[in-house]
N, C-alpha and C positions, 0 to 999 in steps of 0.2 A: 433309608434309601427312598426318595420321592421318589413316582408313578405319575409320567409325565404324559398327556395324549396330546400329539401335534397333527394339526389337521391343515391339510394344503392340499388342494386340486391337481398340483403337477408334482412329482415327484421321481426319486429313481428309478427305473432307470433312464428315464427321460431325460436327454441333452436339451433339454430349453436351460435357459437361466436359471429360472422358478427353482428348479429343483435342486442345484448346490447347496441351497440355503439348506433346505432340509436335510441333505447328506451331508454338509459339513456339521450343524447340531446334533441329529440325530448320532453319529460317529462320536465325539468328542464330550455331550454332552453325558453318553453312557462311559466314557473312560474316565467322569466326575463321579459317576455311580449312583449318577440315574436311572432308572426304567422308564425306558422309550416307546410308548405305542405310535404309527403312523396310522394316519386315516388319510387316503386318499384317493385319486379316481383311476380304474382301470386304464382310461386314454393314455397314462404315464407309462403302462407296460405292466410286465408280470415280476415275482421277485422279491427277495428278499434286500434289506438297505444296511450296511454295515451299520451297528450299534443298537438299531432297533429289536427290541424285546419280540416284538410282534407287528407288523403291517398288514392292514385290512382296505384292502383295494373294492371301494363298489361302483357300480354300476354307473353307467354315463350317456346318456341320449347322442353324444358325438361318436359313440360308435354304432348307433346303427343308422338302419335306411333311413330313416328319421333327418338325419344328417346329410342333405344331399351337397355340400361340402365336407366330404373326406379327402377329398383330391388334395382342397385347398391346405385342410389341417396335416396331411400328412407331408406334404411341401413344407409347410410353415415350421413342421417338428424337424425337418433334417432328412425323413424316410423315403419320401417320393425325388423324382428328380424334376419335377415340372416346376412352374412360378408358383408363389402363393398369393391370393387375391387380397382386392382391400378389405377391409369389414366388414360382413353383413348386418345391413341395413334393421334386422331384428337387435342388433346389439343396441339401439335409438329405441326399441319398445318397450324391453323387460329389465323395471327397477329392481336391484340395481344393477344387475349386468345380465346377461344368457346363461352364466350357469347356474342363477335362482330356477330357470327351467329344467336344463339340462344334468345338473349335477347335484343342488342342494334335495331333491325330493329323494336321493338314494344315500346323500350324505347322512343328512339327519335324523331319519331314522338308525342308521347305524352307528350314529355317535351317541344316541340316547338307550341302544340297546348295549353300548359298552361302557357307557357310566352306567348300566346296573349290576353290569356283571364284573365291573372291578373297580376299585377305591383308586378315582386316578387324586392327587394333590393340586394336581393345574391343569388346564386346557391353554396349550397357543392354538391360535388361528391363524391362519398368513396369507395377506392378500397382497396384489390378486388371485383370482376375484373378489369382487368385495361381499358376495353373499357369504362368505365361506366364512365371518365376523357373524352370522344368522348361527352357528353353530355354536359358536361362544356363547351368545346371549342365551339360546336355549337351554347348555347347559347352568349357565350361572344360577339361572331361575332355580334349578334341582338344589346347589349349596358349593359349586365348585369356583375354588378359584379360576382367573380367566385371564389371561395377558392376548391381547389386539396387536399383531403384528403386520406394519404396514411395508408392505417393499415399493407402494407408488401413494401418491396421495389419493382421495375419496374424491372430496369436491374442490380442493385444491390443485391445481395444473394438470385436472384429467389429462388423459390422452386421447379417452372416444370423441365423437362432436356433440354440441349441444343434445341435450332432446329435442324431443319435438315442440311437448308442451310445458306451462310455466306447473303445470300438477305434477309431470312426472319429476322438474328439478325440484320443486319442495315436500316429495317424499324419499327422493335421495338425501337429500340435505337432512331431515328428519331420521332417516336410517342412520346417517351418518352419527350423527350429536348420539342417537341412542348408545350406537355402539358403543362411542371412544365414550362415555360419561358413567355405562354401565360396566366395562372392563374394570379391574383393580388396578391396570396399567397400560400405556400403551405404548409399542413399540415406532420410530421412525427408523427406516433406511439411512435417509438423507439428513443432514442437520436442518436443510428449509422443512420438510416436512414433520421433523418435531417440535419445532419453533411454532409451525405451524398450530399443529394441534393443540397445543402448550397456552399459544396467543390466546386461537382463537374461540377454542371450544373450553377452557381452563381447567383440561385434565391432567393427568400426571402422565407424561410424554419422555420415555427414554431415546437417545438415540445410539443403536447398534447395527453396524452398516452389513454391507454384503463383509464376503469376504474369500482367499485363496485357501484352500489344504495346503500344508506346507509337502505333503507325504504322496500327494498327485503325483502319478510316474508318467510322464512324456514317451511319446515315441524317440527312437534312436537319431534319429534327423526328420529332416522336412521334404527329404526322398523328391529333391531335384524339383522343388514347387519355387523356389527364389534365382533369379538371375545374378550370378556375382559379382555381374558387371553393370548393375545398376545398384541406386542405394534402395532398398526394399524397404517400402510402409505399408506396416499391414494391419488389415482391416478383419475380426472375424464376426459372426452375428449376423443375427440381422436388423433392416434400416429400415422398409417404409412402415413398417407396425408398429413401430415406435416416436411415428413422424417425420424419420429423418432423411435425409435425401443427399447424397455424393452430388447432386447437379453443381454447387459453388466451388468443389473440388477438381471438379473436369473442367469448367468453364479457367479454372486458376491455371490447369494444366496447358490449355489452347493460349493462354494471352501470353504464357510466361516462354521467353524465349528461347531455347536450349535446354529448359527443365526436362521438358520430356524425354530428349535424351538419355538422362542424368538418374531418373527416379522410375520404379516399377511400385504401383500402387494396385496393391493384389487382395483380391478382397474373398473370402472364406468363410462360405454359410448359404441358406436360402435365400433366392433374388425374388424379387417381384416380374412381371414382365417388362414394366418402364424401366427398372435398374438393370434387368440385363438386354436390353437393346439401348442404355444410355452406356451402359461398359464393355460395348463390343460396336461401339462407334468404329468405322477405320481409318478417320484421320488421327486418333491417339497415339499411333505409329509402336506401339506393343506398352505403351508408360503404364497401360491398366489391364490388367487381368482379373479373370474369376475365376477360383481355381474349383467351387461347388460348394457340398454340403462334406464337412469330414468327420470324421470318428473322432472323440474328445483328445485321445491320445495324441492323435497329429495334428488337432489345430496347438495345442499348447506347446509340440514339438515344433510349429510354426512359427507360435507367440516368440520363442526361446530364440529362434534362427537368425530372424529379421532384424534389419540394423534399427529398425523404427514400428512402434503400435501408434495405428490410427484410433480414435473414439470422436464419432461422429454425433452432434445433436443438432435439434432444430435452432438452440441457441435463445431461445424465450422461455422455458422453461426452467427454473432456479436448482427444482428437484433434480435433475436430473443426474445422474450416478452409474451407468450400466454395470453392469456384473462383468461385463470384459475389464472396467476399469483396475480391478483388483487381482482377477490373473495378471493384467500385464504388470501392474509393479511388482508382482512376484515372477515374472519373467527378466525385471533385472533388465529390460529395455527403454530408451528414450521414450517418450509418448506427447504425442502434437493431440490436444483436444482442440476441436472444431467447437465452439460456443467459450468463452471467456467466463460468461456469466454465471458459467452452471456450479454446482457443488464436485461434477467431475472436476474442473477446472483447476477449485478449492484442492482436491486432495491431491493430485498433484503436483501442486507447487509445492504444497504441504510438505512434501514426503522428498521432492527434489528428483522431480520422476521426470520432467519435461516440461514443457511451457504450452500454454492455449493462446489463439486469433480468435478472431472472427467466424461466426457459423454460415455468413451467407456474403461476404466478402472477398469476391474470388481475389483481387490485389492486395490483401492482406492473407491470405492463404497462401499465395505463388512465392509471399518475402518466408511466410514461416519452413515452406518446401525449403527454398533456398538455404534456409537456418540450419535443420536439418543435415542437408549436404552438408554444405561449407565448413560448419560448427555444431555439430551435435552435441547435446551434453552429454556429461559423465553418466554414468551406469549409475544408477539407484544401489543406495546401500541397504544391503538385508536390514539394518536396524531400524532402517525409515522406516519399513512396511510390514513388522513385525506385528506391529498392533492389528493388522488386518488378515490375521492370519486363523484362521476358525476355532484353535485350540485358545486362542486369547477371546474371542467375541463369544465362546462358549462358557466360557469363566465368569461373563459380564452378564449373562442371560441368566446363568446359574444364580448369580449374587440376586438378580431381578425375581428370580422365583422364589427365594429361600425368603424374601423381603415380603414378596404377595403372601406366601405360603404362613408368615409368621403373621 
């Protein structure tokens, strides 16, 4: 029986993305008959996580007064009702991200005080953040194996902006190489981002994507949040922290004639201020809604409802994959991604889950809406998206540890 410690900054019970990952492994991984330790940061909540042996929650400068964005973070988590702001401007200071301030000084000491007090076989690390790969490296140096798990790229299709200066990008880039070269392996989300690493750093780069629980129980409906008398795309997440922007969706909605009529585009999660006074325009004539921030239960009972899932990207980004992309094909719904280019794009064509346009093309949006209506495709076969399902991507992890481990 391996003694596994996985370490990640967001975790259960936290509805961000981040943390499926670690509740779909940590659950399934222990039904392999693993021992599961969690190490993560208070910010995610209090609690136990199905599977895990044990979870050690510490400490995080994002909760106290230190933090004079809590407003923003608790917005951006689901909790607050207000907008969540853009970035702060310190995320351009400290290499490689804010939580080598805020999180790794409470991480690391306690991922070194429990490599002594238990015999783990492997450390994952999973970024983002990418300090949270600072924990890996430290403990390797002790004698443990170590698997790099990336859910975005490092210096590949960041998402922060530039730095400032040309020191700070070549001691990211220096972080980076040490990482993925000192790991025994490393993991990509996305196939561009193991390809990546693969290419260009010449490490040993697995790729094992997000992925759905198959055993997630939805709420009973969607409790009167869809109009019947329009065709419903829905949209759940959030967009501008991730780049992305609805402006070539609404502009598609205004040119195309009679669409708006036709289609309710209902979007479910934390807004920014520009996206919710860009989706409470009043010439949209009701085709856009925001219905807020929901409880995991009812977005997925939402996901289930809708005749259509929206996945929106900036569309230049190759990596790109959201973690919505993988509930919705286990919601068994058409799905329109916005960017062609992306590896979203990829897996559902893949899988026969729906078709991508254009990310900033509102007349080639307005044809795909149309598509939609008119002609939808068939519903997604459970066998297409099986592989994406966490009891399968846990088996692929497992096989990955047992390979580091020998």
């Amino acid at each position: 029986m391996r003694s596994i410690l996985f370490v990640a900054q967001i975790a259960p019970p936290s509805e961000l993305s981040a943390a499926r990952r670690v509740a779909g492994f940590s659950k399934y991984l222990a039904r392999l008959g693993y021992r599961v330790t969690v190490l993560a940061s208070r910010v995610s909540g209090e609690g136990g996580i199905e599977g895990a042996e044990r979870v050690v929650r510490t400490n995080d400068l994002l909760l106290t007064r230190l933090n004079w964005r809590r407003g923003h973070f608790e917005a951006f988590s689901g909790k607050g009702r207000g907008s969540y702001a853009p970035p702060s401007r310190l995320e351009r200071v400290i290499v490689p991200d804010l939580s080598a301030a805020t999180w790794l000084p409470f991480a690391l000491p306690a991922a070194m005080r429990l490599a002594r007090e238990h015999r783990f076989d492997c450390v994952i690390t999973s970024s983002p953040p990418q300090s949270a790969h600072l924990v890996g490296l430290a403990l390797k140096r002790r004698g443990l194996r170590w698997i790099a798990d990336f859910r975005d790229g490092w210096t590949f299709e960041p998402q922060h902006a530039p730095w400032f200066t040309g020191a700070q990008r070549r001691t990211d880039e220096l972080l980076e190489r040490r990482v993925a070269r000192r790991a025994d392996a490393v993991i990509g989300v996305t196939r561009p981002i193991a390809d990546d690493l693969r290419e260009r750093l010449g490490v040993r780069a697995e790729l094992i994507t997000n992925g759905f629980d198959p055993e997630e129980a939805a709420a009973v409906d969607a409790d009167g949040l869809l109009d019947p008398k329009r065709h419903s795309l829905v949209h759940t997440g959030r967009m501008a922290v991730a780049l992305r922007s609805p402006k070539p969706l609404i502009a598609a909605l205004r040119s195309a004639p009679g669409l708006a009529e036709q289609v309710e585009v209902v979007f479910a999660g934390p807004l920014s201020d520009e996206e919710r006074e860009l989706l409470s325009a009043p010439d949209l004539g009701g085709a856009v809604r925001a219905v807020g921030s929901l409880d995991r239960s009812r977005t997925l009972a939402l996901q289930r409802a809708a005749d259509s899932l929206l996945v929106i990207t900036e569309g230049r980004r190759r990596s790109v994959a959201t973690g919505k992309v993988y509930e919705y094909l286990a919601a068994a719904r058409p799905v329109l991604v916005l960017g062609e280019e992306t590896d979203a794009a990829r897996i559902v064509a893949e899988a026969g889950a729906g078709f991508a346009t254009s990310a900033d093309d509102p007349d080639a949006i307005a044809a795909a809406l149309r598509r939609l209506v008119e002609s939808p495709p068939e519903p997604v076969r459970p066998e297409a998206v099986d592989g994406y399902s966490y009891p399968v991507l846990a088996k692929q992890l497992a096989e990955l540890i047992e390979d580091v481990c020998a």
